[in-house]
C-alpha positions as CSV (number, residue, x, y, z in Angstrom):
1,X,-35.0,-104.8,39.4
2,X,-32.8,-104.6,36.2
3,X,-33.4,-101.7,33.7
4,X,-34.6,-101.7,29.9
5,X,-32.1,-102.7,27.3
6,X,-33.7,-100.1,25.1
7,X,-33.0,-96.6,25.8
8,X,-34.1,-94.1,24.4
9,X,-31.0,-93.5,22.1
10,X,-31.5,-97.0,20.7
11,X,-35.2,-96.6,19.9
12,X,-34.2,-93.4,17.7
13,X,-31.6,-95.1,16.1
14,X,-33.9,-97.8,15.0
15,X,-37.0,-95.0,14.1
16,X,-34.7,-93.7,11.6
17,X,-33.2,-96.7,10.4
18,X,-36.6,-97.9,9.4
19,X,-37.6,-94.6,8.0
20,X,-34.1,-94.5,5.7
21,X,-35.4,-98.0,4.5
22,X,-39.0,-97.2,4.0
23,X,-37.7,-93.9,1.6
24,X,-35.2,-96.4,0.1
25,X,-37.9,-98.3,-1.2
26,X,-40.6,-95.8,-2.2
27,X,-37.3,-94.1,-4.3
28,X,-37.0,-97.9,-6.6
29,X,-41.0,-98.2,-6.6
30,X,-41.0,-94.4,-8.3
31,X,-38.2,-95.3,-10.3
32,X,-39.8,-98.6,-11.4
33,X,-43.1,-96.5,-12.4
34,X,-41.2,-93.8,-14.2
35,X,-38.9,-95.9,-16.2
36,X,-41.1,-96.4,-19.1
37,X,-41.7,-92.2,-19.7
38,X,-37.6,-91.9,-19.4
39,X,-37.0,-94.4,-22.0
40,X,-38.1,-92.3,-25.0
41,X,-37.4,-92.5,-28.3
42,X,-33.9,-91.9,-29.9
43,X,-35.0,-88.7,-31.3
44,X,-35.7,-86.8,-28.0
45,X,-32.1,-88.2,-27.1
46,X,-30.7,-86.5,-29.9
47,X,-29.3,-82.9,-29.7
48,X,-28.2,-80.4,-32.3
49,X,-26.0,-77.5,-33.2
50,X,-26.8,-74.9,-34.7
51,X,-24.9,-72.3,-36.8
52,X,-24.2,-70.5,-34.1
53,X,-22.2,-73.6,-32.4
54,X,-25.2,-73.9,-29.3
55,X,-27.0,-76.9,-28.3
56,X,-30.8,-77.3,-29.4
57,X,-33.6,-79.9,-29.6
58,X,-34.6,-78.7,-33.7
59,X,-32.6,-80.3,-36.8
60,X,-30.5,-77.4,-38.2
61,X,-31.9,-75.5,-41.6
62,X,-30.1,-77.1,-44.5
63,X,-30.4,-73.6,-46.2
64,X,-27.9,-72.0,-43.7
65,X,-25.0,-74.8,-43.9
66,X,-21.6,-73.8,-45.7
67,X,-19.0,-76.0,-47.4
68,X,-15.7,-76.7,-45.1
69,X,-12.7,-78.3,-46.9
70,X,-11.1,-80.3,-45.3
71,X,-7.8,-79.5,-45.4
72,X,-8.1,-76.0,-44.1
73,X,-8.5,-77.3,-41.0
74,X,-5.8,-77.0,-39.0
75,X,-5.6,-79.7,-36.0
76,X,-3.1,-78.9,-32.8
77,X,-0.6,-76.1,-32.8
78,X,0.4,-74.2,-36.3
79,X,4.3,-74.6,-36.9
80,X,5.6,-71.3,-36.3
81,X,8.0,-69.7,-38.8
82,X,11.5,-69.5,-37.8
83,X,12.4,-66.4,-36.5
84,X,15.8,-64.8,-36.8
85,X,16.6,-63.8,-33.2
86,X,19.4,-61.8,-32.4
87,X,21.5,-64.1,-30.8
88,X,23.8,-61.9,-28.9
89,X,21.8,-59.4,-26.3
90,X,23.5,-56.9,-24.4
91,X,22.4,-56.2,-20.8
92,X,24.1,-55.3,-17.1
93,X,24.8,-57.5,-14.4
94,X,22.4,-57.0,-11.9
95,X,23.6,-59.4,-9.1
96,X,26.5,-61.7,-9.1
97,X,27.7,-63.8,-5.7
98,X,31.5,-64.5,-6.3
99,X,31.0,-67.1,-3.5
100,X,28.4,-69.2,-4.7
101,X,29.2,-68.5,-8.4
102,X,25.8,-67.0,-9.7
103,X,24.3,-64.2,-10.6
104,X,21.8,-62.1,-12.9
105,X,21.8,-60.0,-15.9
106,X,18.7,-58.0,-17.0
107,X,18.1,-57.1,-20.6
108,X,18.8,-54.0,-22.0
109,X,16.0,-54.0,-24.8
110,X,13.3,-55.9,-23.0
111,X,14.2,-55.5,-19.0
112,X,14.3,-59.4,-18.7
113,X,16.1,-61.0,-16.1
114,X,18.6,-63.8,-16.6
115,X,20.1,-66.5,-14.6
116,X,24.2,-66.5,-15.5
117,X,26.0,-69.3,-13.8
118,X,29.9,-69.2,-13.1
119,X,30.1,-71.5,-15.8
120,X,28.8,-69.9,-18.9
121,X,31.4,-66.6,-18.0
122,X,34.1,-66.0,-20.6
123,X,35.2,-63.1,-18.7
124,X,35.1,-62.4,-15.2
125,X,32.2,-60.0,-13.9
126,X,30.8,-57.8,-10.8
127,X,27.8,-56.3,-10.5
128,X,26.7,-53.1,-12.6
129,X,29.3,-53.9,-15.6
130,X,27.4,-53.9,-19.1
131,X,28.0,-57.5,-20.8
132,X,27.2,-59.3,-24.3
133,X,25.2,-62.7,-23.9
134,X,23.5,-65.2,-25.8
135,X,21.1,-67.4,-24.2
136,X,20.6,-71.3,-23.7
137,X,17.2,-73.2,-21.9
138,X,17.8,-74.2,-18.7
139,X,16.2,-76.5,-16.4
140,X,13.9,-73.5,-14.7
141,X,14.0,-70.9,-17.5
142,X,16.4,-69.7,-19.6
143,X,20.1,-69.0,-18.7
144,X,22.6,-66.5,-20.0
145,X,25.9,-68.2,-21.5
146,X,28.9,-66.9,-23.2
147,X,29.0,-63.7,-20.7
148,X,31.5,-61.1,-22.3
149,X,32.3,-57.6,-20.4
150,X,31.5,-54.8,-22.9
């Protein structure tokens, strides 16, 4: 005698299959019934701000609004004076690898580190001597170039 092609895995599978469909349509029938109270006017779309910059469903008070010109508004970044940096720092050589031909001074003023490459050396320099530097952007930062031993 051969055995039922439905087991009872199958009959579950198709249970919820059917339920899934039968919420699927009650969700469009409510969504067809509904659709007239969602489509309101264009005036309870409509939001305000008030003075205080929050979102609200009343027209602000004409009373409370202020005159803005229009060229005091200032749109991205404010260019920023130059500034007259001192361009030679002084500073000690906190690390410096003969080797690989690298190194780093730190600041005397601000404690700041630098990276100093064998490169940008006018003089040559060991760790713990007190050198002049100016400074240059590098790729990852900024770099100390023109290294003089004080």
């Amino acid at each position: 005698m051969a055995k039922s092609q439905e087991t009872f895995n199958k009959k579950e599978k198709e249970k919820k299959r059917l339920k899934k469909r039968q919420d699927k349509q009650k969700k469009k029938e409510e969504r067809k019934a509904n659709q007239d109270e969602g489509s309101g006017s264009l005036d309870s779309m409509i939001a305000y701000v008030d003075e205080n910059g929050n979102l609200t469903d009343t027209p602000p008070d004409p009373t409370k609004k202020s005159k803005i010109n229009a060229k005091n508004i200032e749109i991205g970044v404010p260019k920023r004076e130059k500034e007259e940096v001192d361009a030679i720092k002084k500073g000690r050589v906190e690390f410096f690898n003969d080797n690989k031909g690298f190194g780093f001074i730190k600041e005397q003023d601000t404690q700041e580190k630098y990276f100093v490459h064998v490169n940008g050396l006018v003089d040559q320099i060991a760790e713990g001597d007190k050198v002049t530097f100016e400074l240059e952007r590098g790729m990852k930062g900024m770099n100390a170039v023109n290294v003089k031993k004080v």
